[in-house]
N, CA, C and O atoms as CSV, one atom per row, in Angstrom:
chain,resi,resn,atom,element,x,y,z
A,1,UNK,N,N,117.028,86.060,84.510
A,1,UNK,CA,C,115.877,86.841,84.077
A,1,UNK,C,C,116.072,88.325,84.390
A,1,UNK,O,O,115.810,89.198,83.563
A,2,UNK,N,N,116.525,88.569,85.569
A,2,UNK,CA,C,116.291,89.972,86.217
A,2,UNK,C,C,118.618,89.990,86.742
A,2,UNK,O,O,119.142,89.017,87.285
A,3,UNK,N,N,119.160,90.865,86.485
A,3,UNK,CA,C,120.622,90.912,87.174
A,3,UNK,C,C,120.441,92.354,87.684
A,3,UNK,O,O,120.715,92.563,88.866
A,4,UNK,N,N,120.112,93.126,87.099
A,4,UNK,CA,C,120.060,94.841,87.759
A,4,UNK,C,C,119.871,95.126,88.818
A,4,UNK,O,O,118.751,94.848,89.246
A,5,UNK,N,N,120.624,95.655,89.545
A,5,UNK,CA,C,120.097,96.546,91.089
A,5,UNK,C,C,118.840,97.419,90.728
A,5,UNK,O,O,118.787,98.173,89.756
A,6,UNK,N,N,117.985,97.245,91.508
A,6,UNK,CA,C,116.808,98.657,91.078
A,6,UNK,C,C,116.044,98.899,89.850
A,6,UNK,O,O,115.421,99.894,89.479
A,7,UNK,N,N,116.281,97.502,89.187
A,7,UNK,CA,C,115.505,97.617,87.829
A,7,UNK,C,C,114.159,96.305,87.604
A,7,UNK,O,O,114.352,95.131,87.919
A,8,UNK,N,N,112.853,96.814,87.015
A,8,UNK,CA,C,112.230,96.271,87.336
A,8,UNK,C,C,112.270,94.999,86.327
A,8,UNK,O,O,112.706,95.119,85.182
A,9,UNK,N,N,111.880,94.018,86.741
A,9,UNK,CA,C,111.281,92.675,85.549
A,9,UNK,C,C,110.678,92.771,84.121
A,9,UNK,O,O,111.760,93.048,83.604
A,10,UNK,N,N,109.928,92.766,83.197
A,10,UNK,CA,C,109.284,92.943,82.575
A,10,UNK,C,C,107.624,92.223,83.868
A,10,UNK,O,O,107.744,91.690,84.971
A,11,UNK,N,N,106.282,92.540,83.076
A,11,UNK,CA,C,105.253,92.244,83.621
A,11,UNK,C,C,105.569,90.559,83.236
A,11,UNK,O,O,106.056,90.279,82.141
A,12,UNK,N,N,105.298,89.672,84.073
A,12,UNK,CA,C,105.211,88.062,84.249
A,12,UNK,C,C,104.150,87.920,83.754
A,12,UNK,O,O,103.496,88.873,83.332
A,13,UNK,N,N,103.625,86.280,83.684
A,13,UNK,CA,C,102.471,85.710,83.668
A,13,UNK,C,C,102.192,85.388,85.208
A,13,UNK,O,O,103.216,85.357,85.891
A,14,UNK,N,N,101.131,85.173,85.801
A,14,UNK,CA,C,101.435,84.869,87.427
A,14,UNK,C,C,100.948,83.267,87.010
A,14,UNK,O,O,99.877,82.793,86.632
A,15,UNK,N,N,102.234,82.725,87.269
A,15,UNK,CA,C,101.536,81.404,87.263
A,15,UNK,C,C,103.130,80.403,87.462
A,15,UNK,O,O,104.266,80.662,87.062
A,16,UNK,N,N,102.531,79.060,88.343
A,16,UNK,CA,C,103.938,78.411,88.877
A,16,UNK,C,C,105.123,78.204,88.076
A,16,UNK,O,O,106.233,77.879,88.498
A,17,UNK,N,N,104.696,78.476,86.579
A,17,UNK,CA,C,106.372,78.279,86.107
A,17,UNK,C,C,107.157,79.513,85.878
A,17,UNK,O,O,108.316,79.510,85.464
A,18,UNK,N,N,106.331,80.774,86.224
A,18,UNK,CA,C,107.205,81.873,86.136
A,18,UNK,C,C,107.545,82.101,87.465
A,18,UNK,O,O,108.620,82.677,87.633
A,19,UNK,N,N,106.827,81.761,88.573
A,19,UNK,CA,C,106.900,81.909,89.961
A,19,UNK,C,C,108.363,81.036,90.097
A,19,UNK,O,O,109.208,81.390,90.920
A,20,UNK,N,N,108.581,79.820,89.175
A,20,UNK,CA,C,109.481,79.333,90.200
A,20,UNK,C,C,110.947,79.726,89.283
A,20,UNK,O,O,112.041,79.223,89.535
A,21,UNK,N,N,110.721,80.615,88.307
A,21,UNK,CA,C,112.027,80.994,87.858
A,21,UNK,C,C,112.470,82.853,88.678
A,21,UNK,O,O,113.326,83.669,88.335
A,22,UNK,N,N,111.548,82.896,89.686
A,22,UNK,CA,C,112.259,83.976,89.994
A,22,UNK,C,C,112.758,83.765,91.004
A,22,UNK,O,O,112.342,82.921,91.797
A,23,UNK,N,N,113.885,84.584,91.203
A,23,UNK,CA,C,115.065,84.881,92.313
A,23,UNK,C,C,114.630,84.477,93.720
A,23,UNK,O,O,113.582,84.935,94.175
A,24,UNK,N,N,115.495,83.522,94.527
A,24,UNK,CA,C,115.182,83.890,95.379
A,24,UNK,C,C,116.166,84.838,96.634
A,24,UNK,O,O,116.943,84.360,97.460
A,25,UNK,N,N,115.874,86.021,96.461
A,25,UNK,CA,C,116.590,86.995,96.960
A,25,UNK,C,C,115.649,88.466,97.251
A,25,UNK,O,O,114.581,88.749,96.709
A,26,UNK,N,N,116.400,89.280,98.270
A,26,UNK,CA,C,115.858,90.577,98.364
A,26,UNK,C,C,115.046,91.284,97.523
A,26,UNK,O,O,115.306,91.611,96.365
A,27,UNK,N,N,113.941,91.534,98.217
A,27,UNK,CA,C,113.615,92.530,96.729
A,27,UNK,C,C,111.666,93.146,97.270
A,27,UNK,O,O,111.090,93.071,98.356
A,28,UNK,N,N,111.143,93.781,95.722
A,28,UNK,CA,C,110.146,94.397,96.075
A,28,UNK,C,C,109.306,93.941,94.638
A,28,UNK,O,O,109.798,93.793,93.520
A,29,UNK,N,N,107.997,93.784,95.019
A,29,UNK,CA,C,107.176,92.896,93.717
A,29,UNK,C,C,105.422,93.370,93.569
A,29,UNK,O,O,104.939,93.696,94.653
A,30,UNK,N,N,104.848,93.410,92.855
A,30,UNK,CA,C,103.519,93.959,92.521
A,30,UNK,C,C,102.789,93.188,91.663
A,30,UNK,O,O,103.401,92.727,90.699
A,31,UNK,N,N,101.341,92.874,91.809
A,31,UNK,CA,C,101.100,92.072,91.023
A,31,UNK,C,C,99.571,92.858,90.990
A,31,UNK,O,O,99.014,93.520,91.865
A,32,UNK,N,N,98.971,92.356,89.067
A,32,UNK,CA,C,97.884,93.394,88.726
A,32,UNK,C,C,96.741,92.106,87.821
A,32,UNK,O,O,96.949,90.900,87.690
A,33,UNK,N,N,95.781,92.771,87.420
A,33,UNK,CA,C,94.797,91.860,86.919
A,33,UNK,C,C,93.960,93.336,85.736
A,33,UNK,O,O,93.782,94.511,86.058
A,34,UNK,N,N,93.743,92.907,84.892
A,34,UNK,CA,C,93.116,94.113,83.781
A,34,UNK,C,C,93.907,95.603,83.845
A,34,UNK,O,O,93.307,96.494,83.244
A,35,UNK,N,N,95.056,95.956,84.434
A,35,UNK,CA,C,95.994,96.985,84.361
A,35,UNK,C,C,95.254,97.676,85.890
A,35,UNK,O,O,95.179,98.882,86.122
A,36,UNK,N,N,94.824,96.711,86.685
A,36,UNK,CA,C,94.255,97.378,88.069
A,36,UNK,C,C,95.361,96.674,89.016
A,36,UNK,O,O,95.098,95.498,89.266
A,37,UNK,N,N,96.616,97.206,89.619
A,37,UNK,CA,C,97.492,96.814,90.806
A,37,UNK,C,C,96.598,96.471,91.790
A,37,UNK,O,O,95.852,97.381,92.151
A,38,UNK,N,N,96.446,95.170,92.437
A,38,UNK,CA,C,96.046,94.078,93.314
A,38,UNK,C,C,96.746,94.124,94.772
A,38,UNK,O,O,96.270,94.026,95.903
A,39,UNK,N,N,98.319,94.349,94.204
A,39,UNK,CA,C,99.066,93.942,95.295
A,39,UNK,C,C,100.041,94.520,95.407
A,39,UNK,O,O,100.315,94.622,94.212
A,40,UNK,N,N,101.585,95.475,96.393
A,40,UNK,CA,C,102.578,95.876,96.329
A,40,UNK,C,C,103.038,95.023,97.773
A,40,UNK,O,O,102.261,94.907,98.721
A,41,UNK,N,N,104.403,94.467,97.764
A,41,UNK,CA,C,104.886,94.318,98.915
A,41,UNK,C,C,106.582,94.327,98.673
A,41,UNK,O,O,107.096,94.610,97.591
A,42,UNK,N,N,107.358,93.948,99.937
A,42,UNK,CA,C,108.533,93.146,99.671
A,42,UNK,C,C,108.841,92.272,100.748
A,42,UNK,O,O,108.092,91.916,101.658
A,43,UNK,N,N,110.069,91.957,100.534
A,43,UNK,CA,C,110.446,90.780,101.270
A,43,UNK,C,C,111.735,90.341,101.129
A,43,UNK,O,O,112.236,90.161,100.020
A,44,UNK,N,N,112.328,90.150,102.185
A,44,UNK,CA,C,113.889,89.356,102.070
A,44,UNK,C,C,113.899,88.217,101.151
A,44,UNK,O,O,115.010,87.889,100.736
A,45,UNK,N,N,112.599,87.360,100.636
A,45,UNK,CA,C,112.834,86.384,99.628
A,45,UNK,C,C,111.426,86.501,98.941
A,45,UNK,O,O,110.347,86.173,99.436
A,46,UNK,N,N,111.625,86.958,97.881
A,46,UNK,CA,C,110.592,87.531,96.941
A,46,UNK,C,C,109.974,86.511,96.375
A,46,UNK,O,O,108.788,86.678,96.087
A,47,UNK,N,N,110.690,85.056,96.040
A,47,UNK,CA,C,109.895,83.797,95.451
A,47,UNK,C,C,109.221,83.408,96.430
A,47,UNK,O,O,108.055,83.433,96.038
A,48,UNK,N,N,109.261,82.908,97.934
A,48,UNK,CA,C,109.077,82.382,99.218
A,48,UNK,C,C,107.854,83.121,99.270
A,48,UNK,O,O,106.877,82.401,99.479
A,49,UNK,N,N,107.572,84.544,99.122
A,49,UNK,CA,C,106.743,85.719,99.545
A,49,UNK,C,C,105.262,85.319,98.749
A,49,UNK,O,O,104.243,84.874,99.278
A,50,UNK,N,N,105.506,85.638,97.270
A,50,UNK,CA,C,105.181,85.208,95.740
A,50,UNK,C,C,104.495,84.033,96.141
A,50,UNK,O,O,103.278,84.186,96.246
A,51,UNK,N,N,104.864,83.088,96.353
A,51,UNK,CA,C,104.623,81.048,96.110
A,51,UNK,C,C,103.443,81.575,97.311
A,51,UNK,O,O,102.322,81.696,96.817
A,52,UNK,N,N,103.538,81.945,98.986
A,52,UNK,CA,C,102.383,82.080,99.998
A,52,UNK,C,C,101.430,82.845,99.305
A,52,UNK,O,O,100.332,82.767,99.857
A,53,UNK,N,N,101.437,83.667,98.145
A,53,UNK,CA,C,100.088,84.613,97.905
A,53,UNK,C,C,99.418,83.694,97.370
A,53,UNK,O,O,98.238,83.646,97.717
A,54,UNK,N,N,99.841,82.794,96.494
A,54,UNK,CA,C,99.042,82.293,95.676
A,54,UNK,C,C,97.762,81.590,95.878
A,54,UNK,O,O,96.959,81.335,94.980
A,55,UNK,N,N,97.591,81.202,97.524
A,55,UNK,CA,C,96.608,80.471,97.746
A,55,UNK,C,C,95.454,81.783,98.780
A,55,UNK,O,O,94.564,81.546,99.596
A,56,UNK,N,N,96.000,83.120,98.262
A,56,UNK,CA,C,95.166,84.123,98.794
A,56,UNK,C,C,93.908,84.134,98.010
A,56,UNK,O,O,94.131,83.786,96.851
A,57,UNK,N,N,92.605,84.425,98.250
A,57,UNK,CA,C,91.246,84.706,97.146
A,57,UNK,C,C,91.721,85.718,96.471
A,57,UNK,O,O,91.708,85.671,95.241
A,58,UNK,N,N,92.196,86.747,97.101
A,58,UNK,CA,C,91.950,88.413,95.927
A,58,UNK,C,C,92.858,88.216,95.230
A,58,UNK,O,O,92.630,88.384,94.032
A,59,UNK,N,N,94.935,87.578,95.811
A,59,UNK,CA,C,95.736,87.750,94.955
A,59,UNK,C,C,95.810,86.753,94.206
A,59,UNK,O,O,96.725,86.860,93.390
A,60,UNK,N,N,95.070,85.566,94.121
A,60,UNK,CA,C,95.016,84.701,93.181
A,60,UNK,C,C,94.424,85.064,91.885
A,60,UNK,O,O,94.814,84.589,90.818
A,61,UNK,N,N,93.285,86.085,92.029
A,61,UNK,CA,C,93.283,86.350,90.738
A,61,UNK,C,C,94.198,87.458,89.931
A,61,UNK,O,O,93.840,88.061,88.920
A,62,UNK,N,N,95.105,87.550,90.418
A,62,UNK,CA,C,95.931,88.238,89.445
A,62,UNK,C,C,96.595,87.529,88.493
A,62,UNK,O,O,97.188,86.463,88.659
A,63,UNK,N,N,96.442,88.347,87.186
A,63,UNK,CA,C,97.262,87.202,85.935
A,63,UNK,C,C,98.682,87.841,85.491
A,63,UNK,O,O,99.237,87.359,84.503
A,64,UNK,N,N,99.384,89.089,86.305
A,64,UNK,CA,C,100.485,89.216,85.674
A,64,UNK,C,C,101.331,89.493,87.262
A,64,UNK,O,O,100.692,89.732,88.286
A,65,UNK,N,N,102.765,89.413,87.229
A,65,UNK,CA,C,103.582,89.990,88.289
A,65,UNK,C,C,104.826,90.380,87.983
A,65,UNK,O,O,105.476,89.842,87.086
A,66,UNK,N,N,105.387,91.641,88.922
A,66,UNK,CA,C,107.070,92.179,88.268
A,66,UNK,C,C,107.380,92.305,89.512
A,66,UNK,O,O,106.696,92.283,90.535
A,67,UNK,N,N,108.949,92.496,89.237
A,67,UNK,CA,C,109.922,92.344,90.621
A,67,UNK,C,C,110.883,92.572,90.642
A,67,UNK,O,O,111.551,92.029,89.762
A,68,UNK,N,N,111.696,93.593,91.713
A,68,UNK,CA,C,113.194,94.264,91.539
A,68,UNK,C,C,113.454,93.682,93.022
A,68,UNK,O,O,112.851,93.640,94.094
A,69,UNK,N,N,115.059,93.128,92.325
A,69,UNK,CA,C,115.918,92.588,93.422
A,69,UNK,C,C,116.433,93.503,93.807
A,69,UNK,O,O,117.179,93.998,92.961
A,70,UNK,N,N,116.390,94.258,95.181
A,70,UNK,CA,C,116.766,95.145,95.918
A,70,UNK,C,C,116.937,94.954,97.882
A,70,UNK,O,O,116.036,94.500,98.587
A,71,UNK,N,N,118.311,95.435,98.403
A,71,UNK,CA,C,117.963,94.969,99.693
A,71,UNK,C,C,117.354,96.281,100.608
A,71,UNK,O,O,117.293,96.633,101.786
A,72,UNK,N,N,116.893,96.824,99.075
A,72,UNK,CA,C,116.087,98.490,100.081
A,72,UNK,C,C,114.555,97.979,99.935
A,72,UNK,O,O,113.506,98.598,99.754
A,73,UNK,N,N,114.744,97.086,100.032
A,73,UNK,CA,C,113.135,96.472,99.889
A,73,UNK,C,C,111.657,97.333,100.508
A,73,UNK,O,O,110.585,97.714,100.036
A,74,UNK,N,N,112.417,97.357,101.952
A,74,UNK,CA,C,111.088,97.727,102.919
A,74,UNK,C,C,110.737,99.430,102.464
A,74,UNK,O,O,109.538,99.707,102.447
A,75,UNK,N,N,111.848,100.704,102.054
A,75,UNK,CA,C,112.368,101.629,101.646
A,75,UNK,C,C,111.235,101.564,100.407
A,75,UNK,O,O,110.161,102.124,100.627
A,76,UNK,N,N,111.349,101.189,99.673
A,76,UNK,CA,C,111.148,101.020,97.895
A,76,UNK,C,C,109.261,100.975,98.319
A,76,UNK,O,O,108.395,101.784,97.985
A,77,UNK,N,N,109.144,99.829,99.073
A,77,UNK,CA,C,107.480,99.082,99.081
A,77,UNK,C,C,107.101,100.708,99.239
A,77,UNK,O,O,106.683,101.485,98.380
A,78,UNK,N,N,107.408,100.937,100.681
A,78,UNK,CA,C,106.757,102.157,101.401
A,78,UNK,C,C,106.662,102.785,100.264
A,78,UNK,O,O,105.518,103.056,99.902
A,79,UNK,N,N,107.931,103.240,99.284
A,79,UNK,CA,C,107.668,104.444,98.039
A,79,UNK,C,C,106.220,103.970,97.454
A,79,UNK,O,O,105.115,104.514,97.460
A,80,UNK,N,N,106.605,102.959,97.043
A,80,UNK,CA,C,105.499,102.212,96.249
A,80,UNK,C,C,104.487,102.371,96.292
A,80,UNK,O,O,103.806,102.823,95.372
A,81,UNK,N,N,103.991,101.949,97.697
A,81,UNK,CA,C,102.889,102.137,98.372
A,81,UNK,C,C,102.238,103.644,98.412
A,81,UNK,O,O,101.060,103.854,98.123
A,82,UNK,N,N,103.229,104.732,98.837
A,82,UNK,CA,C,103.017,106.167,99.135
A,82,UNK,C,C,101.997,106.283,97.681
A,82,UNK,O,O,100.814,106.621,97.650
A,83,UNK,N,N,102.870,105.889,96.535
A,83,UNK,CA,C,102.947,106.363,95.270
A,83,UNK,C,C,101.686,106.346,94.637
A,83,UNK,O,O,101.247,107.278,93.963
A,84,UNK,N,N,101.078,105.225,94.869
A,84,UNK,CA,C,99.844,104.572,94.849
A,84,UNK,C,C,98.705,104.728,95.159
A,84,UNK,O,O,97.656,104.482,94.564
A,85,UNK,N,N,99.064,105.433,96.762
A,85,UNK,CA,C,98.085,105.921,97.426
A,85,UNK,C,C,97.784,107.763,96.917
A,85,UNK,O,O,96.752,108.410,97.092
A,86,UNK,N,N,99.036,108.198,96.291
A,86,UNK,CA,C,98.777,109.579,95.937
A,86,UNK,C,C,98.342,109.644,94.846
A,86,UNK,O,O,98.169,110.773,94.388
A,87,UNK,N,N,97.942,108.257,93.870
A,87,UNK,CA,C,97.522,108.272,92.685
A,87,UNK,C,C,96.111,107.859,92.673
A,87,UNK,O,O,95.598,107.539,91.601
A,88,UNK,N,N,95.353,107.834,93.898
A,88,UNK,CA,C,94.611,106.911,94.079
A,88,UNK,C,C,93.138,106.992,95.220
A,88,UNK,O,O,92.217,106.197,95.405
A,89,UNK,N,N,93.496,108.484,95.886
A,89,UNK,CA,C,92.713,109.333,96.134
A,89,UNK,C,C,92.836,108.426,98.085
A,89,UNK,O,O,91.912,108.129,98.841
A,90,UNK,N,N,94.098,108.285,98.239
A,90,UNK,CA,C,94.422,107.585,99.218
A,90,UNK,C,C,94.539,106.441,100.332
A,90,UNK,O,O,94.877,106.217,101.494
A,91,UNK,N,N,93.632,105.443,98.278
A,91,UNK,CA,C,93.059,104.223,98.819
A,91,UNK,C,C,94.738,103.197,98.753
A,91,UNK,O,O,95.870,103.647,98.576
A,92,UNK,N,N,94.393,102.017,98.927
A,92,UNK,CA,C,95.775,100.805,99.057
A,92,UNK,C,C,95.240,100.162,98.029
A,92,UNK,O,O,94.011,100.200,97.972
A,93,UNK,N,N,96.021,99.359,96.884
A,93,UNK,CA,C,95.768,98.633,96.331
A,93,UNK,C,C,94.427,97.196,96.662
A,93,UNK,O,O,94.330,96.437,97.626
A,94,UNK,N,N,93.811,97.280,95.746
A,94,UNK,CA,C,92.763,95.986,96.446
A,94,UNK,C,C,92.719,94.703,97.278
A,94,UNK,O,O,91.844,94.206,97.987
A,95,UNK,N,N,94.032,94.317,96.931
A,95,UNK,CA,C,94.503,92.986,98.050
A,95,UNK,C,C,94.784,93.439,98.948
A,95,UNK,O,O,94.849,92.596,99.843
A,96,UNK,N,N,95.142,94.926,99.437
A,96,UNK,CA,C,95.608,94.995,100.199
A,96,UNK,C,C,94.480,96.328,101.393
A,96,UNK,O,O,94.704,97.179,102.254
A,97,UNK,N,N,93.642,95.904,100.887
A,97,UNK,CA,C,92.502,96.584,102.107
A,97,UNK,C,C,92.179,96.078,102.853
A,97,UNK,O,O,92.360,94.861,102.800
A,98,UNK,N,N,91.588,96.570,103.873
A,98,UNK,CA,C,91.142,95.934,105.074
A,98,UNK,C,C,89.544,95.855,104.914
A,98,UNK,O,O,88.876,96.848,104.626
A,99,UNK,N,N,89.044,94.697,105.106
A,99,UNK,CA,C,87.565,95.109,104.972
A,99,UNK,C,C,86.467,94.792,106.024
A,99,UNK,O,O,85.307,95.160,105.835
């Protein structure tokens, strides 16, 4: 599905048969619901990571997910994250607030 260093997925469906065709390897992944990002993280095994959200309340409702196999994982999220937050008036994506 995905061979590129540093290149992203196309947007997924979030749901167990796309979950279980992705990689399990290094990498960094985001998942969104109506074009609103829900979620940014990474992880040394991005399917393993992916398969535990699913039984989260907020990230369960997300209906799409993408993902770059990378072992700059933790590097990339942080960008990610920064990126997000400077787009965003310095909030975190919604799954990922504290409340």
């Amino acid at each position: 599905m995905l061979n590129d260093e540093n290149a992203w997925s196309d947007w997924l469906d979030f749901n167990k048969e796309t979950i279980s065709k992705i990689p399990q390897s290094a990498g960094v992944y985001m998942m969104h619901t109506s074009m609103k990002i829900l979620f940014i993280s990474g992880s040394e095994d991005i399917k393993s990571s992916i398969q535990d959200k699913e039984g989260d309340p907020c990230i369960s409702r997300a209906t799409r997910v993408r993902y770059m196999q990378t072992p700059s994982y933790e590097q990339i999220t942080d960008d990610l994250i920064k990126d997000y937050q400077d787009r965003h008036d310095g909030k975190l994506p919604q799954c990922m607030q504290t409340h």
